[in-house]
LOKOLZA-877229 format. One record per residue (C-alpha): x, y, z; residue in one letter. Coordinates in Angstrom, 3 decimals, m for minus. Each point is the difference from the previous one (the first is absolute). Layout:
<recs>
          X          Y          Z   domar
          X          Y          Z       A
...
</recs>
This chain:
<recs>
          X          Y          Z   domar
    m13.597    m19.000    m11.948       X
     m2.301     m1.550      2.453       X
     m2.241      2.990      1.898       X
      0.749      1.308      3.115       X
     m2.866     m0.030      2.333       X
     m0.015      1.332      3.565       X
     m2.737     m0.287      3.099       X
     m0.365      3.543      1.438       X
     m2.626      1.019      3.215       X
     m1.663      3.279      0.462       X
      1.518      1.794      2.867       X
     m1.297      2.625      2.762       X
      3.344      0.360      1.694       X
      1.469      3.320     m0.961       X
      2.842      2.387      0.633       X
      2.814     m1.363      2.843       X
     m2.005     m2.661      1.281       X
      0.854     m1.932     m3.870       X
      2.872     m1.169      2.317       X
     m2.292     m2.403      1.283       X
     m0.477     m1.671     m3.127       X
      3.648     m0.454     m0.799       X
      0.441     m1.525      3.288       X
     m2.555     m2.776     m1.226       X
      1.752     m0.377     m3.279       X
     m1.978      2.484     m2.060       X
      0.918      2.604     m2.267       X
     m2.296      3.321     m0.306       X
     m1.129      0.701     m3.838       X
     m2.139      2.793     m1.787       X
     m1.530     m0.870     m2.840       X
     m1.241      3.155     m2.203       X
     m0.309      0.437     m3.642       X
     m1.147      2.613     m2.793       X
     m3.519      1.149      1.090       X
     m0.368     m3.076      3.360       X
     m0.103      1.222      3.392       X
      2.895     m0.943      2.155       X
     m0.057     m3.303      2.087       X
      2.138     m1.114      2.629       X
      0.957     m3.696      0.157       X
      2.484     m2.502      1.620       X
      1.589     m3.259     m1.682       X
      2.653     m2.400      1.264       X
      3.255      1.253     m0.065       X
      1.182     m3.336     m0.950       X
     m2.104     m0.267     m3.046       X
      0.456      3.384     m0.768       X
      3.755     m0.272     m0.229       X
     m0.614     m2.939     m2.185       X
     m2.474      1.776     m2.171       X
      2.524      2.987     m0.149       X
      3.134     m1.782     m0.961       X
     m1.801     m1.643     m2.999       X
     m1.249      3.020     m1.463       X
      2.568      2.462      0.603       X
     m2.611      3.032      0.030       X
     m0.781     m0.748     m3.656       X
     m2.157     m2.771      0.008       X
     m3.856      0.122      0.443       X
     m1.312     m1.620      3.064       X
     m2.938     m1.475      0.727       X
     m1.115      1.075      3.808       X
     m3.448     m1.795      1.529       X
     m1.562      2.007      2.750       X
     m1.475     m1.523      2.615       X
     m0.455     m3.172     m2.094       X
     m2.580      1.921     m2.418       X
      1.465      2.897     m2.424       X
      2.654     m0.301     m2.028       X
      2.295      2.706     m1.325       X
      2.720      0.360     m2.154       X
      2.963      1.770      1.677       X
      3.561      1.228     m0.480       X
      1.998      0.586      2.947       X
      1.239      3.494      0.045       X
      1.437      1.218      2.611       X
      1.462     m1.998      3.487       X
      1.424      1.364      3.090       X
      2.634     m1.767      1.695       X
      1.809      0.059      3.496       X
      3.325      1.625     m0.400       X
      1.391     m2.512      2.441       X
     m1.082     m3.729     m1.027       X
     m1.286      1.206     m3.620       X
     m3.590     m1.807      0.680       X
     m2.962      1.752     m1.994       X
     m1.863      1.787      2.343       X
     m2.565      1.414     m1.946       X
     m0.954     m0.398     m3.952       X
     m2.313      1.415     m2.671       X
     m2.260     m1.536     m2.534       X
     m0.821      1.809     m2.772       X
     m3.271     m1.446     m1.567       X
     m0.283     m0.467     m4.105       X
     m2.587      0.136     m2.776       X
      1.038     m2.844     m2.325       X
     m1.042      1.590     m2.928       X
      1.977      3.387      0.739       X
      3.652      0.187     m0.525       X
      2.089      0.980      2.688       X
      3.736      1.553      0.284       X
      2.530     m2.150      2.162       X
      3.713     m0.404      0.372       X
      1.260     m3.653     m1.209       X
      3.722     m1.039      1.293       X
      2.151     m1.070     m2.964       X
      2.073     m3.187      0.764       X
      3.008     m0.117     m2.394       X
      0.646     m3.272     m1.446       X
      3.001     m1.445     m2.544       X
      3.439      0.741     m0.037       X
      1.911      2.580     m1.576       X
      3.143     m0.766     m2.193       X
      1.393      3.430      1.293       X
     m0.202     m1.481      3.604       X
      1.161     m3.511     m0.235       X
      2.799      0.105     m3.247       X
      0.639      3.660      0.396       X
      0.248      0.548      3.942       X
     m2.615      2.674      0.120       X
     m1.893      1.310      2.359       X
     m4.356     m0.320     m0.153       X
     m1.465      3.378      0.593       X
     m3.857      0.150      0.347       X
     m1.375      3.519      0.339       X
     m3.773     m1.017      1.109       X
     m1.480     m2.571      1.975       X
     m3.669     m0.038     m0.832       X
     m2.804      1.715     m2.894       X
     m2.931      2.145     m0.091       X
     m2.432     m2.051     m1.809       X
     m3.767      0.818     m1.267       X
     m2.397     m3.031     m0.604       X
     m2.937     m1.590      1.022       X
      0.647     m1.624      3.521       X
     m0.297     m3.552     m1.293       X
      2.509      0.333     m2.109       X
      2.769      1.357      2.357       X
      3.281     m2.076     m0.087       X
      1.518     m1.157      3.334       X
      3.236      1.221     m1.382       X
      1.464      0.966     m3.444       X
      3.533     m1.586     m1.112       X
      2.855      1.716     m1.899       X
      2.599     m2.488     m2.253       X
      3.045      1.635      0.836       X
      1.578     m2.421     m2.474       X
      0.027      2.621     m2.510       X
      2.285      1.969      1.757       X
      3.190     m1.736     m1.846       X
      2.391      3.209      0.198       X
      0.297      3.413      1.553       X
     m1.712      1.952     m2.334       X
     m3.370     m2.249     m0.140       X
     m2.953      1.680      2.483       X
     m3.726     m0.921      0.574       X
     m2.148      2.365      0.357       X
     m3.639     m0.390      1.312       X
     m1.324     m0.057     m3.578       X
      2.228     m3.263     m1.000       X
     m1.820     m1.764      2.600       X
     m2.841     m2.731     m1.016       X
     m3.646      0.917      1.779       X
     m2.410     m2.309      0.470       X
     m3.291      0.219     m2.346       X
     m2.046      3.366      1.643       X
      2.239      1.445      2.051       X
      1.540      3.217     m0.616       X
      3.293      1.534      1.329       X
     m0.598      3.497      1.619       X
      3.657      1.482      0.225       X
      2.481      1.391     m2.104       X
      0.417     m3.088     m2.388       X
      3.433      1.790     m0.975       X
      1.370     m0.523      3.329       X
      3.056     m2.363      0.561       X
     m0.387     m2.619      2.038       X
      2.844     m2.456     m0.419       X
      3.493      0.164     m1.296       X
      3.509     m1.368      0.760       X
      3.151      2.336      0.786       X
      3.690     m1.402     m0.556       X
      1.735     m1.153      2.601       X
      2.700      2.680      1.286       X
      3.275      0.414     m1.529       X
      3.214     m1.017      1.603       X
      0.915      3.934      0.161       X
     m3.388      0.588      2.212       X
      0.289     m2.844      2.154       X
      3.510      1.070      1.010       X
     m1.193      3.217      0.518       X
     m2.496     m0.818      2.473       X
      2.686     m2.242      1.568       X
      2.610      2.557      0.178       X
      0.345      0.892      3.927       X
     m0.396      3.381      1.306       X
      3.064      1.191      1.296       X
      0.445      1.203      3.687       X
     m0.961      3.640      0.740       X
     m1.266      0.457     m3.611       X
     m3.491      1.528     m0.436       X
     m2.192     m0.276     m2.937       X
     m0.881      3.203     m1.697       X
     m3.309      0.302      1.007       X
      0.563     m0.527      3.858       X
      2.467      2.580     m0.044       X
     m2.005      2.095     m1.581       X
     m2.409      0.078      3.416       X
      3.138     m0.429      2.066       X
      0.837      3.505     m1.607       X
     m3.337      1.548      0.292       X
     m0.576     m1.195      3.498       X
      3.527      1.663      1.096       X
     m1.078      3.296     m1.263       X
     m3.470     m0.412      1.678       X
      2.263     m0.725      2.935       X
      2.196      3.018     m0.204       X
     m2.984      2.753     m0.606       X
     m1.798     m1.867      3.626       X
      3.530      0.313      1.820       X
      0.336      4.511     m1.346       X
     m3.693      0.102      0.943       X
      0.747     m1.110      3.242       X
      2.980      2.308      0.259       X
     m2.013      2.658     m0.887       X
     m0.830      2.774      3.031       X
     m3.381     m0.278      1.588       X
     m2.122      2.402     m0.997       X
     m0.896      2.471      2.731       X
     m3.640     m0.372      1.790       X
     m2.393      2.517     m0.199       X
</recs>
């Protein structure tokens, strides 16, 4: 995979006034990392959304400052405007090449499963993405999962059936599920859930609080029968 590289430019603007910068196309960054003091930079949102979609938060990135220093980054955290969903503010958490590092990798499921296309099931995955330890050059963009094992309803994969690249190491429960296929539903349950509810009639549970809330109702109403007590 080709590397991602990325022009960033130290930055005095602080606080509220970063709302300058995004009016110029900018997007506000921090760059920290084990035992490095904080700095504040801007990039261009445009290459940083570029940057960003190709690695996903699990690729290393290559950010020049200022046209001089270099560092190798991952993109941890981003802020983003809960009305057009454009980053507002990101994080860049700086690497040592030579130390491993703990980050979440997306699994992409590939293949097809018998179960699903001859049987009529129905794909469940129960995870979308991996703690993984290993050195940050050897991070995987994403990990993929054959789900053409999965050729009845009894076949599973669990984390430990899946295929890591050379050096890196899962970090969960490598007994957890993570793909299977349930049958499709039964004539009997489909009718079931088809079977119209019948005018006036109350499921169980609603009459239940219907119930309850009457007798709540009834104790308010003798309460407010009740003679007020005389004043002192």
């Amino acid at each position: 995979m080709e590397k991602i590289k990325i022009q960033a430019t130290k930055r005095d603007i602080l606080g509220k006034q970063v709302s300058s910068l995004r009016r110029e196309g900018l997007i506000p960054v921090v760059l920290y990392g084990k035992g490095k003091d904080n700095m504040s930079l801007s990039v261009n949102k445009k290459d940083f959304d570029r940057a960003y979609k190709m690695s996903g938060g699990s690729t290393i990135i290559q950010v020049e400052i200022d046209g001089e220093k270099t560092k190798n980054v991952l993109i941890k955290d981003i802020d983003k405007s809960p009305v057009s969903d454009s980053i507002l503010h990101a994080d860049f958490y700086q690497v040592r090449m030579s130390e491993k590092i703990t980050a979440p990798i997306p699994l992409s499921f590939v293949g097809d499963s018998k179960a699903v296309i001859d049987l009529g099931g129905s794909l469940i995955t129960n995870k979308s993405e991996v703690e993984v330890e290993c050195l940050p050059g050897d991070l995987p963009h994403e990990i993929e999962v054959d789900i053409s094992v999965l050729e009845d309803f009894e076949a599973v994969i669990h984390l430990k059936d899946i295929k890591m690249p050379e050096g890196v190491e899962i970090k969960d429960d490598i007994e957890e599920t993570i793909a299977l296929v349930e049958p499709p539903r039964s004539e009997e349950e489909l009718a079931e859930l088809e079977e119209p509810v019948e005018a006036g009639e109350m499921p169980e549970a609603e009459k239940g609080q219907a119930e309850e809330g009457e007798t709540e109702g009834s104790e308010e109403a003798k309460s407010s029968e009740a003679p007020e007590a005389k004043k002192e």
